[in-house]
N, C-alpha and C positions, 0 to 999 in steps of 0.2 A: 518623634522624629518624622519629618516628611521626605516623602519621596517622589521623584518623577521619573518616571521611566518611558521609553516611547518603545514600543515591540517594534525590531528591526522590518522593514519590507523585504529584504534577500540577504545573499553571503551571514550566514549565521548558522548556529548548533545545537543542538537541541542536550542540553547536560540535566542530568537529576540532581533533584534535591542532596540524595541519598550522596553522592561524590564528594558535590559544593559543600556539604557541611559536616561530613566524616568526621569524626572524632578520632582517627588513629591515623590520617593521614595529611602530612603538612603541607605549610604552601606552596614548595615547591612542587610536592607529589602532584596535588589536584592541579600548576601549572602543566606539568610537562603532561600528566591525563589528559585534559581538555583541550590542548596543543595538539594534540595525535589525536584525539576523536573529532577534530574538525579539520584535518587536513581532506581532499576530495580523496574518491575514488579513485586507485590507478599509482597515486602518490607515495613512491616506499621510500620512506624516511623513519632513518634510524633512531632509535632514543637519544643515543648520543649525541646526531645530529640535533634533533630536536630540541636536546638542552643546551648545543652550540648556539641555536638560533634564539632560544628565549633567554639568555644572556642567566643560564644557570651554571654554575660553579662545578668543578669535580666533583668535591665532596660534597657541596648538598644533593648533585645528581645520582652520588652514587646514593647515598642516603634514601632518598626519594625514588627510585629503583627498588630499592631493597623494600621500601614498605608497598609499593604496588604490588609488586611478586607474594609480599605476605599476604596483603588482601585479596588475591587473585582477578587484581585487574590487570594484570601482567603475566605470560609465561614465553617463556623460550627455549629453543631444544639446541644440544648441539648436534651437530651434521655433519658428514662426513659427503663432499666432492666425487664423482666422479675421477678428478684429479690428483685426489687424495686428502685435497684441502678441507681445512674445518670451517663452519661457521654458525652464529645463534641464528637461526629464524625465532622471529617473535614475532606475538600474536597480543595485540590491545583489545580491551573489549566494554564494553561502559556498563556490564552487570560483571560480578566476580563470578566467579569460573573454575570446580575441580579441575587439577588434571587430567582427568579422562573427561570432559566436557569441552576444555582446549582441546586435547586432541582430536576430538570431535569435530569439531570447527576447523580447526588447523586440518584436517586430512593427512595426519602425517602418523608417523611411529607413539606409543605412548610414551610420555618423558621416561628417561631413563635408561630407553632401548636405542646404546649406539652398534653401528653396524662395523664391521671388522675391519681392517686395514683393505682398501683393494674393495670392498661389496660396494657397489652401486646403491645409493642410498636413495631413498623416496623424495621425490622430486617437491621441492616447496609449491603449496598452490603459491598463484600470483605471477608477478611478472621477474625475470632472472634479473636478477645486479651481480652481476661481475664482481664489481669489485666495490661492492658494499660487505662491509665485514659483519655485521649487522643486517635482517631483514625482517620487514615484517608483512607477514602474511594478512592479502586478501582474497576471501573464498570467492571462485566466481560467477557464482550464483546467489544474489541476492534473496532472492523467497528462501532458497533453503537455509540461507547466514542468518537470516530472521527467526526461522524458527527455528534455528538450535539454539540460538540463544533466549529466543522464549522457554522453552523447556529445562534451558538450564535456569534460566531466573524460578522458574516452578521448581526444579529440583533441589534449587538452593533453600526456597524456602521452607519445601515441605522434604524431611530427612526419611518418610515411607514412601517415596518416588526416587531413589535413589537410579539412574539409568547408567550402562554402561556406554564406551566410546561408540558401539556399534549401533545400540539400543536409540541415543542422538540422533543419528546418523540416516536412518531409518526411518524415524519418528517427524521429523526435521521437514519435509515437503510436506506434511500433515498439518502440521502446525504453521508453518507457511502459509498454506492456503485459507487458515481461519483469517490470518492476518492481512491480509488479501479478501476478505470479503467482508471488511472492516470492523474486525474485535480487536478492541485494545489488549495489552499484554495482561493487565488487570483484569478483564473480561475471561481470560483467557485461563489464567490462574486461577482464577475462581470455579470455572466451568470444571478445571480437571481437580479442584483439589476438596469440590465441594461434599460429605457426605461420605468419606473415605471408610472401608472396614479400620477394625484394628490391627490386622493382619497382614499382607498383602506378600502373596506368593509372586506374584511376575508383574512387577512394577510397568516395566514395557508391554507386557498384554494387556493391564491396567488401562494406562493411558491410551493407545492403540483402538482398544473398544469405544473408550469416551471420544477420540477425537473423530472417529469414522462416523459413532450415532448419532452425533452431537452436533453433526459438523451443520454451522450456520447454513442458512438460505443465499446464494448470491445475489449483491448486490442489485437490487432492479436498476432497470436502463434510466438515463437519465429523460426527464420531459423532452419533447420536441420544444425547438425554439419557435414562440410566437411570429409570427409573419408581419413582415413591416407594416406602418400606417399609410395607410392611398386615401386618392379622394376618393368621394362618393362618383360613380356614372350617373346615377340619377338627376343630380344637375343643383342640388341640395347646397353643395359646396359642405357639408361637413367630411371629417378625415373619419375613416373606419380602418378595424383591425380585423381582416377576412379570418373567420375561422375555418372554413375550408376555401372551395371557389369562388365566393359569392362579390360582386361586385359592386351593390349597390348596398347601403344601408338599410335597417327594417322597414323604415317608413317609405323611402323610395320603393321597397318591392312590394309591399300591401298596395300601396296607393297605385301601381302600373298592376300590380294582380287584380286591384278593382276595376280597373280603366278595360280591361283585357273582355271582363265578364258583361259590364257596360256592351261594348262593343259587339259583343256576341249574342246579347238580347235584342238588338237592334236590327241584325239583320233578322235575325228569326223571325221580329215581329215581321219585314218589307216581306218575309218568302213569305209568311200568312197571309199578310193582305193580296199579293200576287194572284196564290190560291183561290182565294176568295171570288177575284176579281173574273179570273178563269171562269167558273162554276157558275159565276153569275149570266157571261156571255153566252156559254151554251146551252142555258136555261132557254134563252131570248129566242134562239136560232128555230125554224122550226121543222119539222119534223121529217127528215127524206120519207119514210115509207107510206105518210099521206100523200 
């Protein structure tokens, strides 16, 4: 089979393997996934929405719902209003996610914990929709949204790193900042999950240790930008590229450093002969004290 592909220059998403080619999750699911993981930041648009706009059906959305929540690239909690009113906040995420790992991320109550008729419930991060029946939360703090979700791609794959919502939470600006001083999530995984006991009493001091002692070098500064091309002063007509102040080309400045040394033996010799000339006259002169 052949293929061509040209990699987009802008507006595009960056989706995993692991999604596109799932084996338990159908075309609709990985549509309406990859429809929500490429909307911008700031953008709360509901599933439902979402499947209005990608011209998906009820029942295949409800279907396709139902297998993202099983793979845990979906969670949603229900909420209780200040006003009394109900609603899901949900939370999309492009690695699968325990509930206490959403919750994590979400900043909210752990699923399952609804609050009483009348309590003032935990405010959704993000921004308020009225009258979205439906919401999906975005944290807003990117470093720290990075790295909870690194850590839980690490705790999903290794089951003796097990963290809790807090343990995340906590963890999350650590792992951030690796990410940020540019380790891939793979790099990253690797680092924490390399060499493990069999054991491991505190998963969270575990990690904790390694991401503090561990923690990368920052980025060094980028080069300075080379300095545009000028003529030469020396009169050469060739273009040079100053590496510091310098104005004229190499051969221009040897050839005027030699001109310079020139010039300064020249006189030296005229004061010699002067001298000379001196010493001679008052040889000549003769003597006041006869």
């Amino acid at each position: 089979m052949l293929k061509h592909a040209i990699a987009p220059a802008g507006f595009f998403t960056q989706v995993s393997n692991e999604i596109i080619r799932h084996p338990r999750l159908s075309a609709e699911a990985v549509r309406l996934l990859t429809w929500q993981l490429s909307l911008p930041d700031g953008v709360d648009q509901s599933l439902s929405q979402t499947a209005e706009r990608a011209g998906i059906k009820k029942t295949a959305f409800m279907r396709a719902k139902r297998e993202l929540i099983a793979e845990g690239y979906v969670h949603e909690w229900r909420r209780q209003g200040r006003d009394g009113r109900w609603s899901r906040p949900q939370l999309v995420s492009n690695v699968p996610l325990t509930a206490e790992e959403a919750a994590a991320v979400h900043g909210g109550r752990p699923t399952g914990e609804e609050p009483a008729v009348g309590e003032p419930a935990v405010r959704s991060v993000g921004r308020s929709q009225e009258k979205t029946e439906e919401k999906t939360s975005h944290p807003p703090h990117p470093l720290a949204e990075r790295g909870a979700q690194a850590l839980a791609a690490v705790a999903y794959a290794e089951r003796r790193l097990r963290l809790t919502a807090r343990d995340v939470a906590r963890l999350a600006p650590l792992a951030g900042e690796w990410l940020l001083r540019g380790t891939t999530v793979k790099q990253l995984r690797a680092e924490l999950t390399d060499g493990l006991p069999d054991h491991i009493r505190s998963p969270a001091g575990l990690l904790r240790d390694r991401l503090t002692r561990k923690m990368p070098d920052p980025a060094p500064e980028p080069a300075p930008r080379p300095q545009p091309l000028r003529a030469c002063s020396g009169g050469c007509g060739r273009m040079i590229r100053p590496v510091a102040d310098e104005t004229a080309c190499r051969d221009c400045r040897v050839e005027s450093a030699e001109s310079a040394d020139d010039t300064s033996g020249a006189v030296a010799a005229t004061q010699r002969g002067m001298a000379a000339i001196r010493e001679a006259l008052l040889a000549r002169l003769p003597d006041p004290a006869t």
